[in-house]
C-alpha positions in Angstrom: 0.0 0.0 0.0 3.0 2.6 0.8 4.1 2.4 -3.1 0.7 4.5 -3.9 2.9 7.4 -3.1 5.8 6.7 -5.3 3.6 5.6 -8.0 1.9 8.6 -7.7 5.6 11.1 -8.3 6.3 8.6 -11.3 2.4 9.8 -12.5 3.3 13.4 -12.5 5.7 12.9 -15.1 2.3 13.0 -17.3 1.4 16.3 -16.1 4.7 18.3 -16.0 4.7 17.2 -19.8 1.1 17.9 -20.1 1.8 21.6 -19.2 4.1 21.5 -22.4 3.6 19.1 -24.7 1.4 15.9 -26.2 2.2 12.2 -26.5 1.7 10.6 -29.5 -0.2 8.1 -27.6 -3.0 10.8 -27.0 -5.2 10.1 -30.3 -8.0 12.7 -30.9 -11.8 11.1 -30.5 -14.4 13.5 -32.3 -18.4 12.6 -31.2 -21.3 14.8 -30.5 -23.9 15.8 -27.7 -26.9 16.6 -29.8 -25.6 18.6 -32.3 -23.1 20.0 -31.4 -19.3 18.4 -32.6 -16.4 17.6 -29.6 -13.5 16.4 -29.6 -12.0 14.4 -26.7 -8.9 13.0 -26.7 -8.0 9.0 -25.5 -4.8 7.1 -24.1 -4.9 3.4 -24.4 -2.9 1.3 -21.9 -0.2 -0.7 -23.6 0.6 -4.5 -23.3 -2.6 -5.5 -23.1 -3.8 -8.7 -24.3 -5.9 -9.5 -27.7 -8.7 -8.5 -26.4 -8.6 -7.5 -23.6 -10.8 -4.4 -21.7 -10.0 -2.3 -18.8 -11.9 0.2 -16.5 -11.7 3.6 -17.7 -11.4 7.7 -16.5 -13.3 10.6 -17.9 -11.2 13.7 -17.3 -14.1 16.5 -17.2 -11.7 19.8 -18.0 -11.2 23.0 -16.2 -13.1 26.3 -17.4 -10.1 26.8 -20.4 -11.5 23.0 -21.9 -9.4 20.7 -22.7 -5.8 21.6 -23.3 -2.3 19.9 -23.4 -3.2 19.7 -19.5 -6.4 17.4 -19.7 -4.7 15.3 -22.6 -1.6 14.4 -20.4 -4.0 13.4 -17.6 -5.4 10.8 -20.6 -1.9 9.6 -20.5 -1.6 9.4 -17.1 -4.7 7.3 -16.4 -3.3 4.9 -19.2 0.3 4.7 -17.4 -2.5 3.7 -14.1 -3.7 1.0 -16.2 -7.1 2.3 -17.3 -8.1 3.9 -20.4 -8.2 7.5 -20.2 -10.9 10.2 -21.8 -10.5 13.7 -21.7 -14.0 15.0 -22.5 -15.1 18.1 -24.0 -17.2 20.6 -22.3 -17.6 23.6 -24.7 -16.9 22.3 -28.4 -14.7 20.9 -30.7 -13.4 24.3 -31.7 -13.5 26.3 -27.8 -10.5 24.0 -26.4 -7.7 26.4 -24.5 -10.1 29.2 -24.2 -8.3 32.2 -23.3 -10.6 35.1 -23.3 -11.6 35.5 -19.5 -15.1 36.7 -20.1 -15.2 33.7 -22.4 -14.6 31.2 -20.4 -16.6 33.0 -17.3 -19.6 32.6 -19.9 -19.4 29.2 -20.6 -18.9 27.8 -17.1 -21.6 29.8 -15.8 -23.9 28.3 -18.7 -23.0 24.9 -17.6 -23.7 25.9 -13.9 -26.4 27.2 -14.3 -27.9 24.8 -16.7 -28.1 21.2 -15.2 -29.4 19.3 -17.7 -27.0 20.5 -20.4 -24.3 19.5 -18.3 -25.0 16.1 -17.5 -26.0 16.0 -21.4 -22.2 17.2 -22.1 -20.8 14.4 -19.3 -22.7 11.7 -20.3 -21.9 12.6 -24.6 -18.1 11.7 -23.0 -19.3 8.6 -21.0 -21.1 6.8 -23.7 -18.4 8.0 -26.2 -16.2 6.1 -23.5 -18.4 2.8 -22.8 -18.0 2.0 -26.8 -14.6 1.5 -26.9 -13.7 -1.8 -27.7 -10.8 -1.5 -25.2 -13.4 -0.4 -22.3 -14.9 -2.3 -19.6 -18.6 -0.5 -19.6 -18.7 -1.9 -16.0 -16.1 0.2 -14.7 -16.4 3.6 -15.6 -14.8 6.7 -13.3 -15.1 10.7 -13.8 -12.5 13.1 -12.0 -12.5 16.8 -12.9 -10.5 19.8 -12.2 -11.9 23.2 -11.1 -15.2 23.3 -13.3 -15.0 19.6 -14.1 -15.1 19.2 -10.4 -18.2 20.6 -10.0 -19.2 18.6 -13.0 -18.2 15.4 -11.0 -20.4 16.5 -8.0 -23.4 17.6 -10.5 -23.4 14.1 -11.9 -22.7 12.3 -8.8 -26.0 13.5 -6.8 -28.0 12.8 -10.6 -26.7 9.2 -10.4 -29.1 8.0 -8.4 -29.4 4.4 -10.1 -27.2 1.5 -9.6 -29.0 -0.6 -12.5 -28.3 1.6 -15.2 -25.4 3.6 -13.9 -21.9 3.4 -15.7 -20.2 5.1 -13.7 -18.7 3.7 -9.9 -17.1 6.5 -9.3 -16.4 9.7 -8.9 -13.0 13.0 -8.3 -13.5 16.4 -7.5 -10.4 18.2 -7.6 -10.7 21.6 -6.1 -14.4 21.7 -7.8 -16.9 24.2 -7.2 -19.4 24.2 -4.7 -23.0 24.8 -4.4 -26.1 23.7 -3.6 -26.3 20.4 -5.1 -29.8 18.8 -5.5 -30.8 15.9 -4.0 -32.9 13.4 -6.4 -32.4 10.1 -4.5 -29.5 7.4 -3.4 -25.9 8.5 -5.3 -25.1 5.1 -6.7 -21.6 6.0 -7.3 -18.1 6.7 -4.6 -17.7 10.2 -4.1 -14.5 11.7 -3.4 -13.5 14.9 -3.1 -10.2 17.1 -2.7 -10.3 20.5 -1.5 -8.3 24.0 -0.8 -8.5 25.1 2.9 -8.1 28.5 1.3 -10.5 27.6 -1.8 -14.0 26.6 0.1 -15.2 27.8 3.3 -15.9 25.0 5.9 -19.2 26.0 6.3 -19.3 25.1 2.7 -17.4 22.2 2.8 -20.1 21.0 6.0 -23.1 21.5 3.7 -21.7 19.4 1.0 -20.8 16.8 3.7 -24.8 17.0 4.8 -26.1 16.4 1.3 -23.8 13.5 0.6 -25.2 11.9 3.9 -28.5 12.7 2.8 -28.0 11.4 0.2 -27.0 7.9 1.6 -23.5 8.6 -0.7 -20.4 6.6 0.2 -18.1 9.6 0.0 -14.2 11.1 1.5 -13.5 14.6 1.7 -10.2 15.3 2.5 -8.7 19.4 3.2 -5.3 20.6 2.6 -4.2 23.7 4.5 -2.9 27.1 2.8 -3.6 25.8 -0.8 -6.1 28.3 -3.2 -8.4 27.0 -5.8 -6.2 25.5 -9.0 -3.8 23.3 -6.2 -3.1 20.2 -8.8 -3.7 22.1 -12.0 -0.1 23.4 -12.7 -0.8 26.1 -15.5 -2.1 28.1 -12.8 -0.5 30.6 -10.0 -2.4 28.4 -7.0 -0.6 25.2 -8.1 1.1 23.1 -4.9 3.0 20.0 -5.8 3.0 18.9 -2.6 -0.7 19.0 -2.4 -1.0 18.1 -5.7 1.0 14.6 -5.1 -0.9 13.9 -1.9 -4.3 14.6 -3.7 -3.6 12.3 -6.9 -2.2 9.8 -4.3 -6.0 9.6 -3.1 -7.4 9.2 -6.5 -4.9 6.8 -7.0 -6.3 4.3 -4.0 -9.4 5.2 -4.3 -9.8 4.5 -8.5 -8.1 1.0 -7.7 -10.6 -0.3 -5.2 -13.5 1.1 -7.1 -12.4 -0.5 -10.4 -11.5 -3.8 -8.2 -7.7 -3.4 -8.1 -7.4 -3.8 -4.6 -10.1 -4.6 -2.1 -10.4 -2.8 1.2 -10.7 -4.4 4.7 -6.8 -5.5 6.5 -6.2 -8.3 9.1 -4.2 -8.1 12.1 -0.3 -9.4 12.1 -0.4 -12.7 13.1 2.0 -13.9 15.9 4.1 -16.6 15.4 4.0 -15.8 11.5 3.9 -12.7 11.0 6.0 -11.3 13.5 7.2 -12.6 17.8 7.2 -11.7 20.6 10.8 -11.5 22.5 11.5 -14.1 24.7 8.9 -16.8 23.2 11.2 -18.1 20.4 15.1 -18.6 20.2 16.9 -16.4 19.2 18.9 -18.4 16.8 15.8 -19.8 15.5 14.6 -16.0 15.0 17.8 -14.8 13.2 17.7 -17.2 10.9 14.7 -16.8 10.0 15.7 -13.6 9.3 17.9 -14.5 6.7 15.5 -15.8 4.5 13.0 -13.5 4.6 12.0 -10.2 6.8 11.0 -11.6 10.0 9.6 -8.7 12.9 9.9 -9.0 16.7 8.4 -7.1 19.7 10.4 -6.2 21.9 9.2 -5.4 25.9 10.9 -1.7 26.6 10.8 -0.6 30.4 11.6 2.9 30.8 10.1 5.6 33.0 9.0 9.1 33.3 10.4 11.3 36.6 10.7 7.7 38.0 6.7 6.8 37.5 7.6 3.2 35.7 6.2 2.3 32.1 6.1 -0.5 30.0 6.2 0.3 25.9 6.6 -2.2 23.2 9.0 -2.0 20.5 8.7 -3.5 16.5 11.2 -3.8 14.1 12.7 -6.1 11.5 15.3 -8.3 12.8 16.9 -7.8 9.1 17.4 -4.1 10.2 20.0 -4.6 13.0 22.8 -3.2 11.9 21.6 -1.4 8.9 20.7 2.0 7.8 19.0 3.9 10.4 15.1 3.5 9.9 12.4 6.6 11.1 10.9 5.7 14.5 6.8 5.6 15.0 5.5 6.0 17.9 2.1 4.5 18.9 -0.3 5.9 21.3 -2.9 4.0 22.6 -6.3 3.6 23.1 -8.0 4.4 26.2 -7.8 0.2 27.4 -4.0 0.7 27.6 -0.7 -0.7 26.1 -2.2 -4.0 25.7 0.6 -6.0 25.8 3.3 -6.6 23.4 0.5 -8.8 21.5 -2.5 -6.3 21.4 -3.9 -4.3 19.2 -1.0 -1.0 19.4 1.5 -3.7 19.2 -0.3 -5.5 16.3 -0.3 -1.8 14.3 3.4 -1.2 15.5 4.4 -5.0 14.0 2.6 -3.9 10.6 4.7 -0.5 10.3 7.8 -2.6 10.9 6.4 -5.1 7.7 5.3 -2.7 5.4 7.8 0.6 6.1 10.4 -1.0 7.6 10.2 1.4 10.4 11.2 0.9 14.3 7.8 1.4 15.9 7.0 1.6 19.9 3.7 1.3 21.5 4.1 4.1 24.6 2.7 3.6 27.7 0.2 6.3 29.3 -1.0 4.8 32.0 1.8 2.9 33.7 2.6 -0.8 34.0 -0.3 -1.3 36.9 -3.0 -0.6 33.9 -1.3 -2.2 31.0 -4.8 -3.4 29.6 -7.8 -2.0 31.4 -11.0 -3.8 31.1 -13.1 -1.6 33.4 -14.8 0.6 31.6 -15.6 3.6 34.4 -11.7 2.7 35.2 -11.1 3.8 31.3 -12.8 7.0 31.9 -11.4 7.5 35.0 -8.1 7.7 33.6 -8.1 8.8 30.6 -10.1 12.1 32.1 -7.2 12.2 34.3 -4.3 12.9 31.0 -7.0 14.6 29.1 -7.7 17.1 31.7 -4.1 17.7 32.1 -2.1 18.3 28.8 0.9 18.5 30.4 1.3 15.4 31.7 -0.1 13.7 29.0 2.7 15.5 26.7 5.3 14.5 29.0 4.1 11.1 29.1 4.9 11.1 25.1 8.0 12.7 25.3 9.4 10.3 27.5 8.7 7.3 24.9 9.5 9.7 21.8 13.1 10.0 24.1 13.5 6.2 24.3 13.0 5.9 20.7 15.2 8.4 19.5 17.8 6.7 21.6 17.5 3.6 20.2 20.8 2.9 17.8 18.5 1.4 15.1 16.3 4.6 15.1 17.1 7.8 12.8 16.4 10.4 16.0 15.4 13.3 13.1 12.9 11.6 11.5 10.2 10.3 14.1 5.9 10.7 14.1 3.9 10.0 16.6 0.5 8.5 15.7 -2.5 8.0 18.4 -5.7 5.7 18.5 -8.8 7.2 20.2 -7.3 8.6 23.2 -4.3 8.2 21.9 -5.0 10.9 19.1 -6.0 13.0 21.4 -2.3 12.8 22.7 -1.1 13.3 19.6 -2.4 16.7 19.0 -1.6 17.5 22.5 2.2 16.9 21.6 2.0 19.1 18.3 0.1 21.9 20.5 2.6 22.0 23.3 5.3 24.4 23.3 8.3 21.6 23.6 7.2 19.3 20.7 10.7 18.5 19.2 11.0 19.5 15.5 12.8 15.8 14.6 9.3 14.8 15.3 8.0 15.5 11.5 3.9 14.4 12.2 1.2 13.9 14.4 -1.7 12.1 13.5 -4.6 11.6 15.3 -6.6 8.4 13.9 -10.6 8.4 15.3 -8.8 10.9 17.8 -10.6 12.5 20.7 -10.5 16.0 19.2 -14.4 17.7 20.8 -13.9 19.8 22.8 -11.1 21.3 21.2 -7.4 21.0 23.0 -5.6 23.5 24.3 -3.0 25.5 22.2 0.4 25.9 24.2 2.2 27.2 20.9 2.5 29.9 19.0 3.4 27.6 15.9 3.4 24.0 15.3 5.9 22.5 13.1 4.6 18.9 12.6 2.4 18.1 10.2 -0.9 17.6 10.9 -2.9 14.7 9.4 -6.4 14.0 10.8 -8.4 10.8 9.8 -11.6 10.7 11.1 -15.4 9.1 10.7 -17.9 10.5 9.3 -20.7 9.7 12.2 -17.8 10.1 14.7 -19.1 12.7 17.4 -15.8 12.8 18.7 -14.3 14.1 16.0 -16.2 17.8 16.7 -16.6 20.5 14.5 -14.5 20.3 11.5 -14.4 24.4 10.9 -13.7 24.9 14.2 -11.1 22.5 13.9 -9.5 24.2 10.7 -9.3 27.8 12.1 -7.7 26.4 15.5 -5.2 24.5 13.4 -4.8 27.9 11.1 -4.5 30.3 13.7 -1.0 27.6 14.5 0.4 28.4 10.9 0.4 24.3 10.8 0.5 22.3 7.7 -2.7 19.6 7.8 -4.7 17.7 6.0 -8.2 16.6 7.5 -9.8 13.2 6.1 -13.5 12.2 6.9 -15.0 9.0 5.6 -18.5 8.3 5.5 -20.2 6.2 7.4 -17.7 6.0 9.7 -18.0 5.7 13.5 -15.5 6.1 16.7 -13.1 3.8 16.5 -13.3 2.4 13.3 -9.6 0.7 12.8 -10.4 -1.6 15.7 -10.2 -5.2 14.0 -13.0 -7.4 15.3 -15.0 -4.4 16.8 -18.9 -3.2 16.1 -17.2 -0.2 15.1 -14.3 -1.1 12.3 -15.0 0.2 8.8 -12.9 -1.8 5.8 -13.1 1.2 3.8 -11.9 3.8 6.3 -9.4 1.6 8.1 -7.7 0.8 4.6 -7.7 4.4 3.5 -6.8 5.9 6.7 -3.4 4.0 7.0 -2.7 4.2 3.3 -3.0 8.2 3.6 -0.6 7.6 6.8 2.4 5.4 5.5 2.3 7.5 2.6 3.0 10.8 4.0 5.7 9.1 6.3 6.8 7.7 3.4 6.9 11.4 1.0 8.0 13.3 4.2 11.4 10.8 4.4 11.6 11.4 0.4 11.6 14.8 0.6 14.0 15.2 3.8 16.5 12.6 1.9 16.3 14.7 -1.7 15.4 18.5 -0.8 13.1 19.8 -3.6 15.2 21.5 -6.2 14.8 25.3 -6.7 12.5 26.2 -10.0 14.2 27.9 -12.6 14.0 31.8 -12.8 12.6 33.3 -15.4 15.3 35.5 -16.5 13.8 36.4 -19.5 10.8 38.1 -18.7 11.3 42.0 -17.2 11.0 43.0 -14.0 7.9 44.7 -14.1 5.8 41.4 -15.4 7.3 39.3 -12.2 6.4 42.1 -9.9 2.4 42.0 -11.8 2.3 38.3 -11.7 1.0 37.4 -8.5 -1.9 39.6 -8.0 -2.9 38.9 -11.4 -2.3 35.1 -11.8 -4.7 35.1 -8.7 -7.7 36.1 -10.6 -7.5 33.1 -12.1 -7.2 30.8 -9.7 -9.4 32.1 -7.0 -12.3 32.9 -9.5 -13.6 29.4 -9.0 -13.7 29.0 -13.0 -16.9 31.3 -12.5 -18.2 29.0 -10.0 -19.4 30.8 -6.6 -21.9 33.6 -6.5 -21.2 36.5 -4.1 -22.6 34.5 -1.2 -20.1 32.1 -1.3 -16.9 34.7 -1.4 -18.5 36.3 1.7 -18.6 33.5 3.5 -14.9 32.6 3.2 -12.0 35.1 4.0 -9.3 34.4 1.6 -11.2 35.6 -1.5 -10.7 39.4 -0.8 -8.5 39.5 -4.2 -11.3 38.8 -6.6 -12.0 42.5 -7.2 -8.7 42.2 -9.4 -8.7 42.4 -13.2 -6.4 40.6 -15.6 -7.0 41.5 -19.9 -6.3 39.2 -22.0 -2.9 39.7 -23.2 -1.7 39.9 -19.6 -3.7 36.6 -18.8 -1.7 34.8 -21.9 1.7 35.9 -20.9 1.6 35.5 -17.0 -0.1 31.6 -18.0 2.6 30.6 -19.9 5.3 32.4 -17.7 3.8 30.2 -15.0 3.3 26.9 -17.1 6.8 26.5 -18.3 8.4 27.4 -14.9 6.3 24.8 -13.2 7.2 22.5 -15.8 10.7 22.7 -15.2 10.4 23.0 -11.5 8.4 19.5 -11.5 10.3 17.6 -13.8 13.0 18.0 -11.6 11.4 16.6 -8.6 10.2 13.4 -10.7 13.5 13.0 -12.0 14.4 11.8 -8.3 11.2 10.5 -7.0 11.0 8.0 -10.3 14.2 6.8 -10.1 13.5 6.0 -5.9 9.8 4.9 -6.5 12.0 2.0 -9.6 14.1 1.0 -6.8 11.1 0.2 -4.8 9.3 -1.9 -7.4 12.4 -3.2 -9.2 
């Protein structure tokens, strides 16, 4: 599951080039909706047998229509193994439109006109579902910016399973409004957005209707991006954001076509990994030798002399070699559990999968290392929760032993917490000695309502929050955002539907396949692209000497009338309600608009293609 990252880096190579140029594989596909001619364009995978059919991606374009942009992403979903289609919203003879009033006129027709643009979506799907090389069965739609909103349209119209096409369903950065509900959405739903694009109240309202709407759906936040984050023609694009989002789509397309399935099962002891002490240790190392074999260790250690009792994973194969990031497990509010319970079980799985060195912490000390009394629970986890500071230092003293260990690299280390645990977690970001070597916190089905106390005036971890949809614990998601804004910290917040407190608990009332899959996908891979990053530093992007001084100084302000103009997509109501969106008064003409794009196109281009240049060759070395 951690490769979904690096595949994702290797996919970008498609859209760096598709900000400057066309593969041959790209073959234009001309069809109609009514009368009116389009022309899509279609990447086939290669290899594939006589015969053979595979699931297949609508690309629904920005307000600009298609360009080299949407026809790269064609090639992109063909390097994923599925047939890509970039569609055609306007005409066969309105792709790159440039004029701004233009475009504002065409994406306000299609807004505003619901029929006509389901009409336009389904022209592409049907197109699509023909295709000798297709699988009708497994049909997707993703869209950027306008085709976002175009996914979300179509989503809450595809209200029956029996005739519906389409399984599932991408909204990058798309537009919100007031979708109307017409019955069951028969198709997955997720969606990607800006933390500086949509206001949370909005983001709330579209999380209502899609539960209304009985909708199997994930929204997932990024902070400090602006509409036009994985789009990079435009001034808003983020390649971090950009990566992590497509890394999303990636997961999510595969289990919706099949791919993969969702659903994990807990290490099994003995086999998959042992305990210390209940096997001999020649036995174990040669075992070893043959293939990766993970033990669990029993750490004592203490914290201003109260004793504690953690639990350390790690490959036996990783004695003596390169130094591996440390993880440190909190737990639930039952305890430790033993050095064969659950935190244990999740430590033993980051030692298989990431090779990491992983410790279960202890909170509660070794006279409560598994609680089964529940008013005893509550009794003590109230006690830590109602006093931050000795929760934190509870942490600290495990993240100490960990960074000590010889096998551990002591800059790179995250903490992640279960429950209770995640309320730990963000207690540790929050406080004002959270070491930097500690690169992220995340809180999984954490204890986050009320909201915790900030002890900080700036958190340096990143923040990743995975959470259920139906989890009241999880609180108030826009309350949650400011808090974490008014911290200047990086995060990304992940709600699945559906979803209750507690949902990664194998064996439990409460665990969810789908969320417990996705949740520690989106974790190992952002351990997994924060090590890449702090092993290769991003390189700097070209300058661009060759434009004068006076167009850099104009390019910002007007670049962002671009991106924060929602491809003409909210009404004054919706720039009220959202702070960020104070720059819309500004103007760009046309010429201006032309020259700043490609400016901005080429240099992202260049920027990009250096960062794949590294990630491919690490994400070869991984598969190879």
């Amino acid at each position: 599951m951690i490769l979904s990252g690096s595949k994702a880096f290797l996919s970008f190579l498609a859209i760096a080039k598709g900000a400057v140029s066309v593969s041959a594989e790209v073959t234009p596909v001309q069809y109609t909706d009514g009368e009116l001619d389009l022309l899509g364009y279609t990447s086939i995978p290669v290899g594939g047998a006589d015969g053979e059919k595979f699931p297949a991606v609508v690309i629904l374009p920005d307000w600009n229509n298609i360009d080299s942009f949407e026809q790269g992403q064609a090639e992109y979903m063909s390097d994923l193994g599925y047939v890509g289609f970039a569609a055609d919203l306007y005409g066969a003879d309105m792709h790159d439109v440039q004029e701004f009033e233009t475009k504002q006129a065409m994406a306000g027709m299609l807004r505003g006109d619901t029929p006509l643009y389901l009409g336009r979506i389904n022209a592409a799907i049907e197109t699509l579902s023909a295709m000798p090389e297709v699988d009708s069965s497994k049909i997707a739609i993703i869209g950027y910016c306008l085709g976002g909103t175009g996914v979300l349209t179509y989503s809450f119209a595809n209200t029956d399973p029996a005739t519906s096409k389409v399984v599932a369903g991408v909204s990058f950065h798309g537009g919100l409004m007031e979708f109307p509900i017409s019955g069951e959405v028969a198709s997955k739903v997720l969606v990607l957005s800006g933390g500086n694009d949509d206001a949370g109240t909005a983001v709330e309202d579209l999380e209502a209707r899609l539960k209304q709407a009985n909708a199997t759906w994930q929204i997932t936040r990024y902070s400090g991006v602006e509409h036009g984050f994985a789009v990079p023609k435009g001034a808003a694009y983020n390649e971090w954001v950009a990566h992590r989002s497509h890394a999303e789509m990636e997961t999510f397309l595969d289990e919706a076509f099949n791919v993969t399935s969702y659903g994990s099962e807990p290490p099994v002891e003995g086999t998959d990994y042992m305990v210390a002490g209940t096997e001999d240790a020649e036995v174990a190392v040669e075992r070893a030798a043959g293939e990766p074999t993970v033990v669990v260790e029993t750490v004592d250690y203490d914290h201003d002399g109260f004793e504690l009792e953690g639990y350390l994973a790690h490959s036996l194969t990783s004695m003596g070699a390169a130094k591996a990031p440390g993880l440190v497990i909190l737990p639930d509010w039952d305890g430790a559990s033993g050095p064969n319970g659950y935190e244990a079980e999740r430590a033993a799985l980051a030692a298989m999968q990431a090779g990491m060195v992983a410790m279960v912490a202890d909170i509660y000390g070794t006279e409560f290392t598994n609680v089964e009394d529940f008013s005893k629970r509550g009794e003590l986890a109230t006690t830590y929760r109602s006093d931050p500071e000795l929760f934190v230092g509870r942490i600290q003293a495990a993240i100490d032993v960990l960074r000590a260990n010889p096998m551990v690299d002591n800059e790179n280390i995250y903490v992640a917490g279960y429950c209770f645990g995640g309320t730990g977690a963000i207690d540790y970001a929050f406080s004002p000695g959270a070491l930097e070597s500690v690169k992220a916190v995340v809180p999984i089905h954490g204890g986050l309502n009320p909201l915790r106390a900030v002890q900080t005036d700036k958190v340096s971890q990143h923040v990743l929050i995975l959470s259920g949809g139906i989890d009241d614990a999880h609180g108030n998601t826009t309350e949650l955002e400011q808090q974490l804004d008014g911290t200047g910290a990086t995060w990304e917040i992940t709600r699945y539907s559906e979803t209750p407190h507690g949902f990664t608990k194998w064996g439990s009332g409460a665990y969810n396949a789908m969320a417990d899959s996705r949740s520690w996908d989106s974790m190992m891979s952002l351990f997994a692209d924060m090590q890449f990053i702090e092993s290769r530093p991003m390189p700097p992007a070209a300058p661009p000497a060759e434009e004068p001084a006076a167009m850099v100084e104009e390019e910002t302000p007007e670049a962002m009338e671009e991106s924060s103009s929602h491809d003409g997509e909210h009404d004054e109501k919706d720039h009220d309600s959202h702070d960020h969106d104070s720059h819309d008064e500004t103007k760009m003409d046309e010429a201006e608009m032309d020259e700043t794009m490609a400016m901005e196109s080429s240099a992202a281009a260049r920027a990009l293609a250096g960062v794949i240049s590294m990630a491919g060759a690490a994400a070869i070395a991984l598969v190879a």
